[in-house]
N, C-alpha and C positions, 0 to 999 in steps of 0.2 A: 504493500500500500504506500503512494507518496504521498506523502507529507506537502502541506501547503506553506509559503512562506509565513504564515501567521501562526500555526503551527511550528514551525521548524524555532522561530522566535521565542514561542512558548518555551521550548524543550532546553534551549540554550539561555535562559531565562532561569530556569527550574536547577538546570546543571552547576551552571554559575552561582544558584544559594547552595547547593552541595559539594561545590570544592572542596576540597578536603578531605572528603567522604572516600571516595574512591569510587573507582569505576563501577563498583557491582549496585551504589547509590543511583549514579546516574542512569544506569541500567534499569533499574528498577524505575525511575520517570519515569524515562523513554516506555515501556512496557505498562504502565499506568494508564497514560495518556494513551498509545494505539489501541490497545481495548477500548479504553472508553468508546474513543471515537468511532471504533469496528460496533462494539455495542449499539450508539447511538444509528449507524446505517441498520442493522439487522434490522432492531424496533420499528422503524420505519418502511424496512419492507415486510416484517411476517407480522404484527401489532394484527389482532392480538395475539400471544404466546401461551397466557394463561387465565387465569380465573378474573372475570369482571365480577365485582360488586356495583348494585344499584340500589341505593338507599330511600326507601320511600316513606314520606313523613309520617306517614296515615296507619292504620292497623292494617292487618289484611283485608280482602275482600271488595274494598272498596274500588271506584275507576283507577285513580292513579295505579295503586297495586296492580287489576285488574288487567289493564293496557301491558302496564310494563313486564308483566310475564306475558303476554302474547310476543312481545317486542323479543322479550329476551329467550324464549322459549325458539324464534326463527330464526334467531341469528347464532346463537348456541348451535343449531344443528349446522348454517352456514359457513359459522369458523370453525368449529371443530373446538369450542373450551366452554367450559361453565358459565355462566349467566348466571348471577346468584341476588335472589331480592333480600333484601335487608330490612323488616321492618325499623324503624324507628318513631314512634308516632309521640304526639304532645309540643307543650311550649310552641303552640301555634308556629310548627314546622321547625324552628330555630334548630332544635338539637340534631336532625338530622343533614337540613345544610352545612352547619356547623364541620360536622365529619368529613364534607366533603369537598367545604373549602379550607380544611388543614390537611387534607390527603396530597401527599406527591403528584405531581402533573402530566399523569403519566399514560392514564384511560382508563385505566384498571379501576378507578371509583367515583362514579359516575350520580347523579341527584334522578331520582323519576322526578320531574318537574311539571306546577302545574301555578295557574293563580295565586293561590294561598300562597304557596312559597317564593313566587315572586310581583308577579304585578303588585299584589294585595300587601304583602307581609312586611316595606318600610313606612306604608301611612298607618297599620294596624298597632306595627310594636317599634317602640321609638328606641334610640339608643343600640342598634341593631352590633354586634360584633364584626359584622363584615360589610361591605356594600355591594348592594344585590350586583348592578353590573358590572362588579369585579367578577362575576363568573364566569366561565366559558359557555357559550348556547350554544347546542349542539345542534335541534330540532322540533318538530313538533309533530306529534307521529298520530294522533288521535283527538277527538271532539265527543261529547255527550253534552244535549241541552238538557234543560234544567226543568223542571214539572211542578208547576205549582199547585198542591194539594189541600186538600181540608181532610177532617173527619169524616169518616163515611154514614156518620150521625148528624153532623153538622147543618144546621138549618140553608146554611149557603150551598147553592147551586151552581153559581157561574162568578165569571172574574167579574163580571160589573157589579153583582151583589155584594162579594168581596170589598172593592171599590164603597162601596157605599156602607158599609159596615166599618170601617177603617175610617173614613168621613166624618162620619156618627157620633163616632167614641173614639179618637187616637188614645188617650188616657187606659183602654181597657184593649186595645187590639192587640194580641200578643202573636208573636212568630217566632219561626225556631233559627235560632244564631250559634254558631260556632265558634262564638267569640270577636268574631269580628272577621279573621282571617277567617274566609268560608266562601263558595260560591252561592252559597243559599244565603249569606248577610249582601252579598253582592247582588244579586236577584231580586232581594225583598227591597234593598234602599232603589233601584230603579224603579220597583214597580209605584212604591212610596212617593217619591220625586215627581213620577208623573202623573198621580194624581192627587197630588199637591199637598199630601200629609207631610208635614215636620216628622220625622224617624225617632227624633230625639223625647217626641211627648207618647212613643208606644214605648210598649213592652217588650222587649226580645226573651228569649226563653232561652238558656244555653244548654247545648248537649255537645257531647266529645267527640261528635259525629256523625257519617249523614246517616248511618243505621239508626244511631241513637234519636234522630232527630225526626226521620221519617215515624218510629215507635212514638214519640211524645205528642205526632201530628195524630196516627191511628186512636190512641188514647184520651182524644180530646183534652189536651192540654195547653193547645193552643188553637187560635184561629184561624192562621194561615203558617202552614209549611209548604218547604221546597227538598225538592231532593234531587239525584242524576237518574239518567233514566234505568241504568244499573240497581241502584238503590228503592229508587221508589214502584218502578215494574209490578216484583213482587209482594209489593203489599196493596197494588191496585188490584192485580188478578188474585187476589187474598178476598178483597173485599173490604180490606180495614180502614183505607182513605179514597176518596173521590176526588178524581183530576181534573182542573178547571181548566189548565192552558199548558202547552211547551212552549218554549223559546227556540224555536228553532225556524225558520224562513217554509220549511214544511213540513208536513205532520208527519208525525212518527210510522213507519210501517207495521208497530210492532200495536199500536195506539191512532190508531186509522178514526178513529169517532173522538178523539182530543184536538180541540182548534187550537191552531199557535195563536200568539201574543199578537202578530202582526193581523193577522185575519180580525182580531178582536178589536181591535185599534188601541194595542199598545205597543207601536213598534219601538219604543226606547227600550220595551224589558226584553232585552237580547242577551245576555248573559249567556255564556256558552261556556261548562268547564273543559280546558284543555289539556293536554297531557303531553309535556315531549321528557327532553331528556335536557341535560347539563350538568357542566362538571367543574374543575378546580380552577383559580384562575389562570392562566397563559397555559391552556393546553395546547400541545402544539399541533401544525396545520396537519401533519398527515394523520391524527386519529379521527378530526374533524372531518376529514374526505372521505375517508372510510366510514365512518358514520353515517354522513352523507348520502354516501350513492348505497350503501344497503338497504336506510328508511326508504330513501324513493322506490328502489326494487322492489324494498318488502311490502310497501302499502300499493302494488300495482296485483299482489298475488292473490288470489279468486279464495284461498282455503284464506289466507290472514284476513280480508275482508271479510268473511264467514264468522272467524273467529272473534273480532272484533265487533258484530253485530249480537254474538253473543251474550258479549260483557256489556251491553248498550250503547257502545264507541260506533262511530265509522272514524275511515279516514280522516284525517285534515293534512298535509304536510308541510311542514315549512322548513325551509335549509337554518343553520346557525342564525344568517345576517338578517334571516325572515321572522325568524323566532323574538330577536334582538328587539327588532322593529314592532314586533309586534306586542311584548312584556312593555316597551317604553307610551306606544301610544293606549294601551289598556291603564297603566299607572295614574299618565292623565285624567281618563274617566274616573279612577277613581278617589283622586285629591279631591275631585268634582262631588261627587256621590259621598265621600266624608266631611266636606265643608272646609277643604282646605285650599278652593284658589278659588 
């Protein structure tokens, strides 16, 4: 292998603070340094080598989980190494970004990323240890809209009674929040917003999640819940909650007799949770291309599609700089939707 002038600099640089030493010193640079740098080609042609972790905020079960074993389940058999989900769930996401913006920079441990843990998660929790777009964006691999629910007891019938019930009484209208970091707190302040209720004179309800949250809506414990379409599915075809609306531009296939928000005349409640991938800061370009071109292959594949209509996703994809673009212009909306510009 030759050595580059910048290189070769290095090396005579290295020898020069081991004068002295003797030859088998200098040798020993010399031999440091060409690994590395052999090392640092290999990584970038055979990457990956070995076991990826992806760390997802949430418990199991849930979309982000959900997705990212689909994700990681197809590309596991394409490279040939482990895929391994990691839950870490709580601290409104923190603890498991956290892991991943102190992990080496290297691919090997990667964020399921979604809302909560970025658009949402610097106007929700102040004083943040990291800043969000210090991280690397890889993608954005999957979409589920958002279902707005009542009780299957519930005297409410539709979003405009909803509407009017919320008008009525803000003081007694309660919904189910995640804390704040949440696409169902993200859901309910647009729905909120546009029809002209103050957020701040309701009630929110907090659950540790959208299971727990869809259970508190079936329960009647609140008046208005949201859930993904993963989550709240099953507790419609249950019978325990009644669906007023999805947030999706068209109705669900799965939910053919559910009108979206747009049909209704609420096209500001758009809310769509997403799901990609990211990772530590300055990861470098060639995991990002590889990343790349396997999300596009993989969300063109007829079974991934299948599989991902199963967990209530379809597609979405967007490249790293798409992904970027699109956490920073969602942030906006939501300084907007908390009262912060």
């Amino acid at each position: 292998m030759m050595l580059t002038l910048h290189q070769k600099k290095e090396v005579r640089t290295m020898c020069h603070k081991k004068k002295g030493r003797g030859l088998g010193a200098i040798f020993l640079v010399i031999v440091l340094l060409f690994t590395g740098w052999v090392g640092q080609a290999e990584s970038q042609g055979n990457y990956p080598t070995r076991a990826i972790d992806i760390f997802i905020p949430f418990a199991p079960g849930g979309a982000t989980d959900l997705v990212c074993r689909v994700v990681g389940s197809y590309l596991s058999k394409k490279w040939g190494v482990p895929i391994n989900m990691v839950n870490k769930s709580g601290g409104n996401t923190v603890p498991a970004c956290l892991e991943v913006y102190q992990a080496r920079a290297d691919g090997y441990t990667l964020l399921g990323d979604s809302n909560p843990s970025s658009s949402m998660l610097p106007i929700v929790v102040k004083n943040l240890p990291f800043k969000i777009m210090d991280r690397t964006f890889i993608g954005i691999a999957g979409i589920t809209p958002m279902i707005i629910i009542v009780s299957s007891n519930s005297p409410i019938k539709s979003l405009k009674e909803l509407q009017t019930e919320a008008q009525r009484s803000p003081e007694d209208f309660t919904w189910t929040s995640l804390g704040g970091a949440g696409a169902q707190d993200f859901t309910t302040r647009q729905f909120l917003k546009t029809i002209g209720v103050d957020v701040f004179k309701t009630k929110p309800i907090m659950a540790p999640g959208g299971a727990p949250a869809v259970a508190l809506t079936a329960g009647g414990n609140v008046k208005m819940g949201v859930g993904t379409t993963s989550g709240a599915i099953p507790a419609i075809n249950g019978g325990t909650v009644r669906p007023l609306a999805i947030t999706s531009k068209e109705r669900y296939p799965d939910l053919p007799n559910v009108p979206t928000t747009i049909e209704l005349g609420y096209p500001t409640v758009k809310c769509l949770f997403w799901i990609g991938l990211a990772g530590p800061p300055n990861l470098p370009p060639f995991v990002l291309e590889k990343w790349d071109k396997a999300l596009e292959e993989m969300l063109k594949d007829p079974e991934v599609i299948s599989k991902l209509k199963n967990v209530g996703a379809v597609p979405f994809y967007h490249n790293a700089q798409g992904m970027k673009d699109f956490v920073m212009q969602e942030t906006e909306e939501v300084r907007e939707l908390w009262g912060l510009k």
